[in-house]
Each structure stands twice: as structure tokens, then as C-alpha cells.
C-alpha distance (Angstrom), angle and dihedral (degrees) to the residues before:
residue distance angle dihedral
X1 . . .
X2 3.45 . .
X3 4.27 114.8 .
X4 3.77 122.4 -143.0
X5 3.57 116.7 -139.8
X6 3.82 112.2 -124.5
X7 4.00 91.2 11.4
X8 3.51 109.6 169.8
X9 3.62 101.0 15.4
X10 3.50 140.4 112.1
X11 3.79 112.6 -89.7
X12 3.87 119.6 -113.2
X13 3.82 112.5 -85.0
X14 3.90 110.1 -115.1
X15 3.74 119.4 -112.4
X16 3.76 106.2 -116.4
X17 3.75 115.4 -112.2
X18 4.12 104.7 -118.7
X19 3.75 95.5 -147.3
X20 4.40 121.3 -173.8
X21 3.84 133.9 -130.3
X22 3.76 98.1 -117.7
X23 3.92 104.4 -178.7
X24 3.94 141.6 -18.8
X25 3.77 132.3 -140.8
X26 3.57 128.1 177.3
X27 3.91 115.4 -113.3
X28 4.20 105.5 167.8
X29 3.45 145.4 -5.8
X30 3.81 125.6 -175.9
X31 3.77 132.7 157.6
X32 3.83 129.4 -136.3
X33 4.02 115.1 -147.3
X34 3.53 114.6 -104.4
X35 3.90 121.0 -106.6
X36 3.52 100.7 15.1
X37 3.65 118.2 156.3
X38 3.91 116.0 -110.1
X39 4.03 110.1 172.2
X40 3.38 94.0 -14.5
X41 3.94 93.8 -56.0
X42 3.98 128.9 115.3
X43 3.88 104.4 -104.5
X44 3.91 115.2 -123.0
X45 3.66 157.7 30.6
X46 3.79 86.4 123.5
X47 3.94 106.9 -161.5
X48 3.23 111.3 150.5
X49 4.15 136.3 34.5
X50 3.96 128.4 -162.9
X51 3.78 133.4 171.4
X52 4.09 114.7 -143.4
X53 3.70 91.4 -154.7
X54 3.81 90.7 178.8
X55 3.92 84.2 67.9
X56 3.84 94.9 16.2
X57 3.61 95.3 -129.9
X58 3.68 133.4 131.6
X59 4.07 130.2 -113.4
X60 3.87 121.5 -154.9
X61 3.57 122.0 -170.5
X62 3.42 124.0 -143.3
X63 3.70 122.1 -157.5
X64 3.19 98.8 -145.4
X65 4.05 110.5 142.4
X66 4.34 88.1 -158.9
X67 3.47 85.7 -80.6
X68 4.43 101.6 122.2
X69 3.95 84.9 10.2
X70 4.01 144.1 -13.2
X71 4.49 112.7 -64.6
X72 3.98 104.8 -77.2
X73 3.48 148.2 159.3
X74 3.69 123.8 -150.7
X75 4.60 130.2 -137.9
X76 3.71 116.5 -136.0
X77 3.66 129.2 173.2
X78 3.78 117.0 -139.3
X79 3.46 132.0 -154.9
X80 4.11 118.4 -155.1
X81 3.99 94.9 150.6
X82 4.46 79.1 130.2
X83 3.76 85.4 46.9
X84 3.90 95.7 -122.2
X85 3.34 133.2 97.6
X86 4.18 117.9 -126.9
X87 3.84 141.2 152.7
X88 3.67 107.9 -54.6
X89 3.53 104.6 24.8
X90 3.41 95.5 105.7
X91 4.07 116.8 68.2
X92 3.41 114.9 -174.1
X93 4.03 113.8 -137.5
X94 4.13 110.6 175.5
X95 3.42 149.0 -19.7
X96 3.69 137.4 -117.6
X97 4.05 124.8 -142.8
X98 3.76 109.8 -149.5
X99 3.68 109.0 -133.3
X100 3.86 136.8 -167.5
X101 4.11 127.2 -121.2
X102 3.86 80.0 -87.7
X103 3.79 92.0 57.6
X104 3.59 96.2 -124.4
X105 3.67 124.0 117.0
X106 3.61 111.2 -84.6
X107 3.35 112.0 -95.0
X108 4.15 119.6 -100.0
X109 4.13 110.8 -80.2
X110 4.18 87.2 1.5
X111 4.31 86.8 105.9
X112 3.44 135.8 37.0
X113 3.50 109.0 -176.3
X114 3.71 123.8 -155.0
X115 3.47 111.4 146.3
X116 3.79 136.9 43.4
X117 3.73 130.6 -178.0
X118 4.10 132.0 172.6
X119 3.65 121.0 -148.6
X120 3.78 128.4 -163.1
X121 3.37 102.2 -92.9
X122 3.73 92.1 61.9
X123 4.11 91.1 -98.7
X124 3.76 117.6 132.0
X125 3.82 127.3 -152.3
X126 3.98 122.0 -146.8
X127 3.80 126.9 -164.5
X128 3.70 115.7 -151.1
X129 3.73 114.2 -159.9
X130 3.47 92.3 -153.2
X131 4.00 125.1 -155.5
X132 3.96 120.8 -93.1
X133 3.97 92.1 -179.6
X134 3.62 97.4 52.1
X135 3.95 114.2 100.1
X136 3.38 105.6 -100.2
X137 3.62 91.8 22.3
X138 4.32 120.4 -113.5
X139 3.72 102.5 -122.5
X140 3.79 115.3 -141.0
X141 3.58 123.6 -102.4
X142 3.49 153.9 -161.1
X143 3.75 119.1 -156.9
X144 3.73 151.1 -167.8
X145 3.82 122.5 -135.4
X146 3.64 128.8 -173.9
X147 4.12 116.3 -130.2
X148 3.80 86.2 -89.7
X149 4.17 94.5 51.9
X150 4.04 98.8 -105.3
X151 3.55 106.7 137.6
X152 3.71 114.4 -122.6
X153 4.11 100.5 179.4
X154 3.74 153.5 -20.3
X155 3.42 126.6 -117.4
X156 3.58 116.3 -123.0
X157 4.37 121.2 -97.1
X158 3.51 130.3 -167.7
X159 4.08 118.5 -126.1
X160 3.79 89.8 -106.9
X161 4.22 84.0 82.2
X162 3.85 100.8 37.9
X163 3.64 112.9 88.5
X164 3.58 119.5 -120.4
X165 3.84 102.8 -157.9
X166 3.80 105.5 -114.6
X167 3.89 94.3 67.7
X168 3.27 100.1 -110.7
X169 3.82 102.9 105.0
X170 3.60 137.4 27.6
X171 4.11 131.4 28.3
X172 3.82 110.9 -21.8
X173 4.01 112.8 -123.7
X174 3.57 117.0 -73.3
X175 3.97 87.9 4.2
X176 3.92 98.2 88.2
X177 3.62 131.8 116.7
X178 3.77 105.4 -32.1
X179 3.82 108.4 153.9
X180 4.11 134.9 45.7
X181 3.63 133.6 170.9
X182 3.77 136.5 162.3
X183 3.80 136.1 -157.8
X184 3.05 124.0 -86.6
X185 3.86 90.8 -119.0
X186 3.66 89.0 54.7
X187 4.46 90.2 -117.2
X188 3.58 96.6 126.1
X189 3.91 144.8 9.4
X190 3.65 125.2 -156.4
X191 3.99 134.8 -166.0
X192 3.58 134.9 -165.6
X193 3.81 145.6 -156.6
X194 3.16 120.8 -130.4
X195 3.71 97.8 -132.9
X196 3.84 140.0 -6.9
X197 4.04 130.1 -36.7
X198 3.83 109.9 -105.9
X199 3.97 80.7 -119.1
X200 3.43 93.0 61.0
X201 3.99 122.2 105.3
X202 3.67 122.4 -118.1
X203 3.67 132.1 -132.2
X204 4.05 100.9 -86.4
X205 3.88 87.9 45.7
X206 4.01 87.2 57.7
X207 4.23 96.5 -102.7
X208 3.71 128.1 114.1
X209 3.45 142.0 -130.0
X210 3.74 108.6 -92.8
X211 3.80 143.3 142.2
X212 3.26 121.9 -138.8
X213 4.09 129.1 -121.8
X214 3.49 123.7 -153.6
X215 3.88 126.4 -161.5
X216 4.16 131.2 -161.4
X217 3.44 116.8 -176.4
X218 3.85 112.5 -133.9
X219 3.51 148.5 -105.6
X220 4.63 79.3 27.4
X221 3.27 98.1 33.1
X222 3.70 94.6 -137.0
X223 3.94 122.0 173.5
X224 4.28 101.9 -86.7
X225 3.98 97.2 174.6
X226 3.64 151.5 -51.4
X227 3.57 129.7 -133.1
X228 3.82 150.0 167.6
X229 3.88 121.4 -119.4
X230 3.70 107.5 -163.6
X231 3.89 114.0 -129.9
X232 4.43 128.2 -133.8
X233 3.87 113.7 -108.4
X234 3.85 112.7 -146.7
X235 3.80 114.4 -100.0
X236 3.25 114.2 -71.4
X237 3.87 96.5 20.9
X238 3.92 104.7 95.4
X239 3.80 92.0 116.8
X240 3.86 87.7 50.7
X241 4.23 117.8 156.0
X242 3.94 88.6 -146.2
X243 3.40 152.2 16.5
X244 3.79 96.7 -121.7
X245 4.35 89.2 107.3
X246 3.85 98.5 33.9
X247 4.02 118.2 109.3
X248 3.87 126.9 -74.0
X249 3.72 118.1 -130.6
X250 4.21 102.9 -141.1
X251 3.88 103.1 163.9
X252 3.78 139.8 31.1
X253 3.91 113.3 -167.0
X254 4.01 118.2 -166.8
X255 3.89 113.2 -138.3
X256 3.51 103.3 178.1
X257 3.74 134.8 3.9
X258 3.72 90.5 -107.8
X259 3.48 105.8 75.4
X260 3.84 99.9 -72.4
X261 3.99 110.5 143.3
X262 3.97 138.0 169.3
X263 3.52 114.2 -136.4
X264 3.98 116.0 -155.7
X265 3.76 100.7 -166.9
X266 4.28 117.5 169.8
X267 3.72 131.2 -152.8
X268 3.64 135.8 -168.4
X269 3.96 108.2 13.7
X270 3.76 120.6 99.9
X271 4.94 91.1 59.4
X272 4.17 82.4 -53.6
X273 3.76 106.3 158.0
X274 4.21 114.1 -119.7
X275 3.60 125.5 32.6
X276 3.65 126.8 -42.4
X277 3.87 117.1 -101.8
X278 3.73 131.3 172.4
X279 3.98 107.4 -167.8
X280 3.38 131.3 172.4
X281 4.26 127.1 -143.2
X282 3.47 137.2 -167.2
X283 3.73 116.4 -130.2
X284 3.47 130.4 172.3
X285 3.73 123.5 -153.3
X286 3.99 118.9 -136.6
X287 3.90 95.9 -130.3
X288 3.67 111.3 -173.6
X289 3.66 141.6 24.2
X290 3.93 94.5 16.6
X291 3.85 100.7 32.5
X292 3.89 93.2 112.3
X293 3.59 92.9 36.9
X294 4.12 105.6 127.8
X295 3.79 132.4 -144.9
X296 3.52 113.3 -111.6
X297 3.59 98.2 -102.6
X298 3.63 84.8 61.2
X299 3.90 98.9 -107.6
X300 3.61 117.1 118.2
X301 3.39 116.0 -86.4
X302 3.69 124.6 -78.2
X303 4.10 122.8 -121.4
X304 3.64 136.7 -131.9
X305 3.65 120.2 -128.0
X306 3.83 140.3 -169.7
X307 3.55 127.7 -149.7
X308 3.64 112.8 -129.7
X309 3.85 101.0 169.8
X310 3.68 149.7 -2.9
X311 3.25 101.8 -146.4
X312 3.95 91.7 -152.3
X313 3.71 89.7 54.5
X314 4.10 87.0 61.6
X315 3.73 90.3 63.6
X316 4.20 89.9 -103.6
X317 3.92 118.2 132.8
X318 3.75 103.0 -142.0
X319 3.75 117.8 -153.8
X320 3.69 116.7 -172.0
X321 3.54 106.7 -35.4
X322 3.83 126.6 -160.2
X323 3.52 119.0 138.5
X324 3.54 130.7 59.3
X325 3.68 144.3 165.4
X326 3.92 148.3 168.5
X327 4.17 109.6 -109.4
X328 3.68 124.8 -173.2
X329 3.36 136.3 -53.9
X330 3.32 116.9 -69.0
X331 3.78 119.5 -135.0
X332 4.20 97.8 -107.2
X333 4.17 81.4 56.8
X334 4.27 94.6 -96.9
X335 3.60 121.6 127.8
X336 4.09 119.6 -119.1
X337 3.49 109.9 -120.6
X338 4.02 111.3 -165.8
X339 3.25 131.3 -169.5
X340 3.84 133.1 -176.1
X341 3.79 132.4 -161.5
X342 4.08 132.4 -139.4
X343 3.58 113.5 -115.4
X344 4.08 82.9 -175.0
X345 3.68 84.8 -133.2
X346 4.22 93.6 -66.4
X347 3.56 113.5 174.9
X348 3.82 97.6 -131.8
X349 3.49 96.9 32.4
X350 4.04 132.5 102.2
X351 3.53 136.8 -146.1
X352 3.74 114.6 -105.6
X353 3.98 120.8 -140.9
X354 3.74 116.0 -171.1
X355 3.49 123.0 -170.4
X356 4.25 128.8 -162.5
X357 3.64 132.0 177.2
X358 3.92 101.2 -131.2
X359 3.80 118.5 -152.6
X360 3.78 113.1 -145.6
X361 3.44 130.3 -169.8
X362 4.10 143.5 170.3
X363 3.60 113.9 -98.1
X364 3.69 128.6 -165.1
């Protein structure tokens, strides 16, 4: 008789393949008009982007708190067979209510949804940015949705996000969760603010001005790391008091499953001094043994980042934006990368779609 070695068991979980953004080049850019109807709903507020490759359609998140029209997300199907990205490519097909564990429509100014990621099994993951000025304050949150937008649980938060009310712990307003993304494999999910923790020191009390990521490891949504991603000052500001001009994080896009991200991080709109900028960096998360490891002041540790692109420097005119996402293949062999911008519902504003072809290649 002849004995298999590991019969029976399990086989060996593959080591994810880190893989690097290489080079960007615009291919498409088209904008939608603002406040459109689609299914009966106000169109925009775009603040989040994902691809259901499984069905190859596109998500887009609206931000919408039930203010114009109940939480939603909306299908499109996309066509890049000419590997650019123009007016009518898009065709919207349906609309998803976001509902609570109840299955009723969240209530108005209960959600503030800002992120939106699908994993394999058909789940999706929301990130709610919460509200630290409202009275009581609207925590942040992370949820999970079922493939027809019913929530079906939270994943858990320490009290270092949840606002206490006086300001002086917990996401600052309007700085809350604002990005999510999950690997590819489905492993892990992470969020991010888009700026510092009220908690957080500022620049003439020796801190610096940092968002904070948070990772869960999936299907048990255990803790898998915390760390700092340190935000641009405007020109001329590196001796700045406060954080109140740095950068915003708004999206986090994973590349591979092992630890690969995009970071879309934007400078100078909203009165910042200096010119605006909207750049994006490749970080990489160090999942595993040294995830939890702490700086030695006790924060968590701090990440490296590489620019890839300034997006202004390719000739584009970025307005606003917040959600992003890797598409199909393109025919040359690229990846799309689109990205969308919030018109936060302005009357005379449109919705801006970006697209770039995204190199991608294996990296030791």
C-alpha cells in the first residue's frame, strides 16, 4: 500500500503574490450631470466605486445619508472593448436600497456611507464615516451587507475611533471612516479615516498629521493591525501648528492579496492654502507577524508610501475625488482604474469619471 503524504488534509494555503503599480496613463474622462433621476432616485454624491467581477458590473456609492433619497448604491454595465472610457459607456441597470438588520431602510442621518467593498462570496462591506458633531455623536462603522444590501453585522472597533462628544477622542467631524478595500482573496479588509483621531497630537505638540488604517482579518474578523499613514502639507506648510490644511485620505484600493494598496489622498480643495493636488501612493501593509507591532512612542506604527502619480501632472483636472476601483482588463493587457468624484449633490455641478490604464506587475 502506498501512503500519501498529507492525505486527508487541508492543502497548504498559497502565499499571495504582492504585485506593484508600475505606471499610469490616462485613457477617459467623462462627466454625468448632476441630479439626474435614475430609478426614481437623485443621481450623485459618488463616494465609493467597486467592480463585481463575478458579474463584471460596476457599484457606485452614493453618500447620501436619506437625505434626497433612502442609502443606495447603483449597477452599471461598462463597456471598454476600445480600451477608453467616454460618454456612454456606462449604462446604468438598477439600484440597491441599503437596509438595516431589520430590513428597513436605514433610518435618515443613521448611515453615512463612504466606502464599499465586494468579497468573493458575494458579501459586501460598507464604511460609515459616521458624524462627531452631531448631538449624540454617529459613531463610525464598518458593516456587512448581504448581496441584496441588508446588513447582517458590524465589525468590531476599539474606543480610540468612537467619538466621545467633547472632541477629545474618537474621529474628528467630517474626518471619519472614508475609505475600504479588501483583497482580492477575500483574507482581510481594511478602512481608513480620512484624517487624524481627535486624540491625536498636532505638529507644535511634537505629533504628525496622519490617518489612521485599520485591518480585520476575514471570514472572523479578528483585529489584523493598525497603523498611521502620514498625510502631505501644502507647499510651504511643513512647519504647520495643525492639521486643519494637511491632505485627506478618501480611497484605499487593494492590489494584491498581500498587502498591496492604492492610496488616493487630496490636498488643497475645500479654502486649503497651496495648490490643489490629488496624488495617489502605493503602500503596502505588513500583515502578519509584526502587524500589531507599535512605535515607540506607543502610537501605531507609521507607513511608507510611494508616489505613483499626480494626477494634475497627467494633464487630468480632478474634481472631488472619492471612489475608486480596478475594472477589467483592458485589451493591450492593463487594468482600468476608475475613479469617480462627489458632486455632494450641487445643483450645477457634474459627476466626474476618470479613467487610467494601470500597469501591474509581480514583485518579489
Amino acid at each position: 500500500m502506498v501512503l500519501l503524504a498529507g492525505c486527508g488534509a487541508p492543502p497548504p494555503t498559497p502565499t499571495p503574490q504582492p504585485l506593484e503599480a508600475r505606471a499610469l496613463e490616462p485613457a477617459g474622462e467623462w462627466r454625468m450631470e448632476s441630479r439626474q433621476s435614475l430609478f426614481d432616485t437623485p443621481f450623485g454624491g459618488i463616494s465609493a466605486l467597486a467592480w463585481d467581477a463575478s458579474a463584471q458590473r460596476l457599484l457606485a456609492l452614493s453618500d447620501d445619508r436619506g437625505d434626497e433619497a433612502p442609502s443606495r448604491y447603483y449597477q452599471a454595465r461598462i463597456d471598454l472593448a476600445d480600451g477608453r472610457l467616454d460618454a456612454g459607456d456606462l449604462v446604468w441597470e438598477a439600484v440597491t436600497v441599503l437596509r438595516d438588520a431589520s430590513d428597513q431602510p436605514f433610518a435618515e442621518d443613521s448611515l453615512d456611507p463612504e466606502g464599499l467593498a465586494l468579497a468573493p462570496d458575494g458579501q459586501r462591506y460598507l464604511a460609515s464615516e459616521g458624524d462627531a458633531g452631531a448631538e449624540p455623536p454617529l459613531p463610525p462603522a464598518v458593516l456587512r451587507l448581504d448581496p441584496g444590501g441588508r446588513e447582517t453585522g458590524r465589525l468590531p472597533l476599539t474606543e480610540a475611533y468612537l467619538p466621545d462628544g467633547e472632541g477629545d477622542r474618537g474621529v474628528r467631524d467630517n474626518q471619519g471612516f472614508e475609505s475600504l478595500a479588501l483583497a482580492p482573496d477575500g483574507r482581510w479588509l481594511v478602512t481608513g479615516t480620512q484624517g487624524p483621531l481627535a486624540q491625536d497630537a498636532d505638529p507644535e505638540d511634537g505629533g504628525e498629521c496622519a490617518a489612521h488604517l485599520l485591518a480585520w482579518t476575514l471570514p472572523d474578523q479578528a483585529p489584523a493591525g493598525e497603523w498611521r499613514y502620514p498625510l502631505d502639507l501644502p507647499a510651504g506648510r511643513a512647519d504647520a501648528e495643525d492639521c486643519d490644511k494637511a491632505g485627506a485620505l478618501t480611497e484605499l484600493l487593494a492590489l494584491d492579496s498581500a498587502g498591496g494598496l492604492l492610496a488616493l489622498e487630496r490636498l488643497g480643495e475645500s479654502g486649503n492654502d497651496g495648490p490643489a493636488a490629488t496624488r495617489l501612493y502605493a503602500i503596502r501593509l505588513p500583515l502578519g507577524g509584526d502587524a500589531d507591532a507599535a512605535a515607540a512612542d506607543g502610537e501605531p506604527p507609521r507607513l511608507e508610501k510611494r508616489l505613483l502619480a499626480e494626477l494634475e501632472a497627467l494633464g487630468l483636472e480632478p474634481e472631488g475625488l472619492e471612489g475608486m476601483t480596478l475594472g477589467p482588463n483592458l485589451p493591450d493587457g492593463r487594468r482600468a482604474l476608475l475613479l469617480a468624484g462627489d458632486d455632494d449633490f450641487a445643483k450645477k455641478a457634474d459627476t466626474q469619471w476618470l479613467m487610467l490604464a494601470l500597469d501591474l506587475e509581480p514583485t518579489p
